[in-house]
C-alpha positions, 0 to 999 in steps of 0.5 A: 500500500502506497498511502501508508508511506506517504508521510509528507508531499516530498515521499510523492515525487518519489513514485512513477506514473503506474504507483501514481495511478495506484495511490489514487486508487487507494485514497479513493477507497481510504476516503470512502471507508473514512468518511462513512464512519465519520460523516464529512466532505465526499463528494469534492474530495474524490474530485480532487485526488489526481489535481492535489497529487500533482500541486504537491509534486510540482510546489514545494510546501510548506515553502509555497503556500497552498490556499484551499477555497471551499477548505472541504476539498482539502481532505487529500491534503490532509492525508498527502501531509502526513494526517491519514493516521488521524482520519478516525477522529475527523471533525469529532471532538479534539480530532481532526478539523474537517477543514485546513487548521493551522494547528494542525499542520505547517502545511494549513495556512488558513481556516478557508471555509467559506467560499471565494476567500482564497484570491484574496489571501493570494493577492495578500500574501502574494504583495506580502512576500514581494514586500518582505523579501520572500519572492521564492515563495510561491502562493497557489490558490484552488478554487473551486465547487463553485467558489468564482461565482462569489464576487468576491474572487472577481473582486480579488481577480481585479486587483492581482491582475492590476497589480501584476501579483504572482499567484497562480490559481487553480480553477477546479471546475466540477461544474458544481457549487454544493448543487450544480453551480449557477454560473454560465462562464466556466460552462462556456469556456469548457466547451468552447476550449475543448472544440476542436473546430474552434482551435482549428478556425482560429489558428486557420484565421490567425495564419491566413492574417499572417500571409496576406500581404495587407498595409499594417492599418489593415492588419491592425483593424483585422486584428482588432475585430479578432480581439472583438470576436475574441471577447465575445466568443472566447470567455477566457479573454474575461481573465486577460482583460484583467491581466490575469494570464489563462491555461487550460483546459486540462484533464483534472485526472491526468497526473501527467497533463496536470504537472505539465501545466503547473510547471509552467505556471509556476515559471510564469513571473508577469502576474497571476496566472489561472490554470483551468482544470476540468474534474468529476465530483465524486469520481471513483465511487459510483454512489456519489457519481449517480448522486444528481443532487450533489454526488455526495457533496457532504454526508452524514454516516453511510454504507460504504458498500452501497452509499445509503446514509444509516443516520437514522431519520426523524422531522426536521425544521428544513423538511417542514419548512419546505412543506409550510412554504409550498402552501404558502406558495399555493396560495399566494402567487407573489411568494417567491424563493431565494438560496445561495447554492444550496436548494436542496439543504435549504428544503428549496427543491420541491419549491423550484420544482413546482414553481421554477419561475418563483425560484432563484439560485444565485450561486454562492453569492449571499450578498446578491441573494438579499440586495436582489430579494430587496429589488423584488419586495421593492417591486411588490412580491414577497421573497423568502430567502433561505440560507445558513446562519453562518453564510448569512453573515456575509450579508450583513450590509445587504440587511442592514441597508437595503432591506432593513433601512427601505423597510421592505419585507423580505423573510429572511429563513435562517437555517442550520442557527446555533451551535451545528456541530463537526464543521467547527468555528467557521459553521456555528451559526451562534451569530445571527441574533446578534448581528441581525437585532441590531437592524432597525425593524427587524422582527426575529422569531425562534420556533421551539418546535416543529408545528411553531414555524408553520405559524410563524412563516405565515405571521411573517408575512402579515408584517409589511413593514420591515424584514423577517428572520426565522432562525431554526437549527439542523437536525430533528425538531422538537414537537409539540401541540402546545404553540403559541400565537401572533408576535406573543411570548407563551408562559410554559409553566408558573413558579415563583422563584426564578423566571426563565425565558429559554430561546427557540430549541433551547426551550427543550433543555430548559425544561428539563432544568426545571424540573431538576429545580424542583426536585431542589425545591426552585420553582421556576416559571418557564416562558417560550419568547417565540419572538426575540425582538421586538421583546414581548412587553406583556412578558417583561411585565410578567416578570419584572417582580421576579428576583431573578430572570435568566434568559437562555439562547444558542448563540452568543450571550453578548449583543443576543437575546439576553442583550434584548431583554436587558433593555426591555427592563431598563427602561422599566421605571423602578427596581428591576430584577437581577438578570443572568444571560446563558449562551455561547461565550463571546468566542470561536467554538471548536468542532465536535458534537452538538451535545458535547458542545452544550454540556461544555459550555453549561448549555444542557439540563444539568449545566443550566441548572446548576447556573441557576441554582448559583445565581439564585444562592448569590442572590439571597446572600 
């Protein structure tokens, strides 16, 4: 087995065509058999084997930096730099990150996990070394599963291009983001390149130029009209208009055609150079390759033989979203539906299927998604845009003044809120009630349950006057029959010792606290918030006379709903009462499960009585 002797990129320049082939075989089935007991990236991996070979055979890391954009693909990596031994303990707790980390590794530079970031490092870096007397070192920048649909590598194109910095970036073109990927330029410059009718009728043109005896104004307004035919018919002159110089296609599976074309990539010195490579996500194992949606992009534990998930199923808050939203959608014709990539996690599939001319994908591009859903309620529909807690910080100037401060309703669906487990700091989505409470006339609801959010989606769009957030977390939901009403708190149980107002699906975890108060002799009165802003001001008024209040959230604890809930009591006249806000700590989480992670941090039953039970103690003395 070639893989167990792969210790560090340099064992690979070491092996022939045939080992070559052999090894890509084995990582193939060594991350297949990995990630079924673990869960994790798949899809983009298997993709990426032969492209990641040929990087390390051809750039010397840690010297040169190698930057992963969409850092899922980066399993290969991983396992070329010496990590294959730590692979039982990926994205569990204290294991290995499911993404590059630093701490892991020389060779991981950056935590690079959301998509179109890695240009910009390159150009950073890149003017970096320039400017500290480190021009050996080369920056190569992978970007891919549909990373330049992002602006912001356009952005970053922009600036190496201008400033003539030397990177070369990888474009890994799959022809996908985590669904197909939203872009028509790397469609068309893959079929044009690959024509060969194409390739034959410019160079025939080229060389019919060349022989006429024609004046040089003629030759010059003939070429003119080449460069104009170019522009319009070869998409890869988008990169040299911008002084990025274009090399490609390549096979993305070819070890030899791939070396080949980094070499000399790397020997380019006039600026940024993009090597285009074409890959199949999935390739090797053919469940990912029959998978439409996203050949196994990511998933959960599996059957490694036939690839059918064995997590065990259950109601989950994306699935009844989806349901309450095409109901909607059947009655309501102005509703329409808004994802950055991801329709299928975000529940959006059977929408797009049923109303295709009501869906839009914009690609991974958060900060268009919500300006444009600004644009449609401006012009009298009612968009719902889903997207993860975590990528919607990215559009946090899209809310704040397109959508929040022109007072439009838009519903903004918050998936995957609160601490989500394996994927680490850069997923949690522990931020957005923090961020998205400081727009003005922002309404934030927080279901408790699987039959709450149905109500909710349907008050949403009773508020016409400014934006919606809906915020629910991945996994099973809760359910119960008890729901609440309109933009009103829901008193779950009476008590007399302490009031606690446990956000969304922290209501379950709080209940149970409860009841080990009272097994202490604490009667607690447990309210349901439903709406985290504006804060229920006949819930403030229930409790103002309590001793203590404690407020309890998935998500930070500073700027949150506690934070809310502070100023609704401040700015009632008189005594107040002393108040103990329960969340994630003003910091960046680790990966690790859910529950781990709660138990950690005092966030399940236990940890959160036993808070109280302090509090109240300090509170009589």
């Amino acid at each position: 087995m070639h893989i167990e002797k792969i210790q560090s990129p340099a064992d690979l320049r070491a092996l022939d065509n045939d080992q070559l082939q052999e090894l890509c075989t084995e990582i193939r089935g060594f991350l297949v058999e990995a990630v079924s007991r673990t869960g994790g990236h798949l899809g983009s991996n298997l993709g990426a084997v032969e492209l990641t070979l040929a990087v390390h055979r051809v750039f010397e890391s840690p010297r040169d930096v190698i930057l992963w954009d969409t850092g899922h693909q980066s399993y290969v990596h991983k396992i070329v730099t010496g990590r294959s031994d730590d692979f039982t303990t990926l994205r569990q707790r204290h294991g290995l990150s499911g993404y590059p980390s630093s701490s892991e590794s020389e060779h991981d530079v950056v935590e690079n996990s959301h998509a179109s970031t890695s240009l910009s490092w390159a150009s950073g870096l890149a003017a970096g070394f320039d400017l500290t007397g480190h021009e050996h070192r080369q920056v190569v920048a992978i970007i891919g599963d549909g990373s330049m649909t992002g602006g912001m590598a356009f952005e970053a194109l922009n600036n190496l291009g201008h400033y003539g910095q030397r990177a070369v970036i990888i474009l890994n073109d799959n022809g996908r983001s985590y669904a197909p990927t939203v872009s028509r330029l790397a469609t068309v410059m893959s079929r044009l390149r690959q024509s060969p009718n194409y390739v034959k009728g410019r160079q025939a043109v080229t060389s019919i130029l060349n022989r006429l005896p024609l004046g040089d104004e003629v030759k010059r307004g003939l070429s003119g009209a080449a460069a104009a035919m170019r522009e319009m018919w070869e998409p890869p002159a988008f990169f040299e208009t911008l002084g990025v110089r274009y090399l490609g296609p390549i096979d993305g599976h070819d070890i030899d055609a791939l070396e080949s074309a980094f070499r000399d990539a790397s020997s380019y010195e006039d600026g940024p150079i993009v090597v285009h490579v074409l890959t199949d996500k999935g390739r090797g194992y053919a469940p990912a390759e029959a998978d439409v949606e996203k050949h196994l992009h990511d998933i959960g534990l599996f059957d490694p033989v036939t690839g059918n998930s064995s997590s065990q199923g259950g109601n989950t808050f994306t699935s009844e979203f989806s349901t309450a939203l095409m109901n909607i959608a059947e009655r309501r014709d102005d509703v329409v539906a808004i994802t950055a990539a991801m329709p299928g996690s975000t529940g959006l599939l059977p929408f797009q299927q049923r109303y295709p001319e009501r869906f839009f994908d914009t690609g991974i591009a958060e900060q268009h998604a919500l300006t444009s859903a600004a644009g449609m309620a401006k012009a009298g529909l009612r968009p719902f845009v889903a997207i993860y807690s975590t990528f919607l910080a990215r559009g946090f100037d899209q809310v704040m003044y397109d959508i929040g401060l022109h007072g439009l309703p838009v519903v903004i669906c918050v998936d995957r809120a609160g601490i989500t487990g394996p994927d680490g700091a850069s997923h949690h989505g522990v931020h957005d009630i923090a961020m998205y409470a400081r727009v003005p006339g922002m309404t934030i609801f927080s279901p408790s349950s699987l039959q709450e959010l149905p109500i909710m989606l349907n008050q949403a769009l009773e508020i016409e006057d400014g934006p919606v957030a809906i915020r629910w977390p991945r996994g099973n939901a809760a359910e119960s029959d008890d729901v609440g009403q309109g933009m009103n708190a829901r008193l779950v149980r009476e008590g007399e010792d302490v009031a606690i107002l446990a956000a969304g699906k922290m209501l379950t975890a709080a209940t149970t606290a409860t009841n080990l108060l009272a097994e202490e002799g604490v009667q607690a009165a447990l309210w349901d918030p439903r709406v985290l802003k504006p804060v229920d001001k006949e819930m403030i008024r229930s409790i103002i006379d309590f001793p203590l209040v404690v407020t309890i959230e998935d998500g930070t604890r500073v700027g949150g709903f506690g934070s809310l809930v502070a100023d609704a009591l401040q700015r009632r006249s008189g005594p107040i009462p002393r108040l103990l806000q329960l969340g994630t700590p003003d910091d960046y989480l680790p990966h690790g499960a859910e529950s781990e992670l709660h138990a950690e941090l005092g966030l399940d039953a236990s940890g959160i009585a036993a808070q109280i039970n302090k509090a109240i103690k300090s509170t009589q003395h």
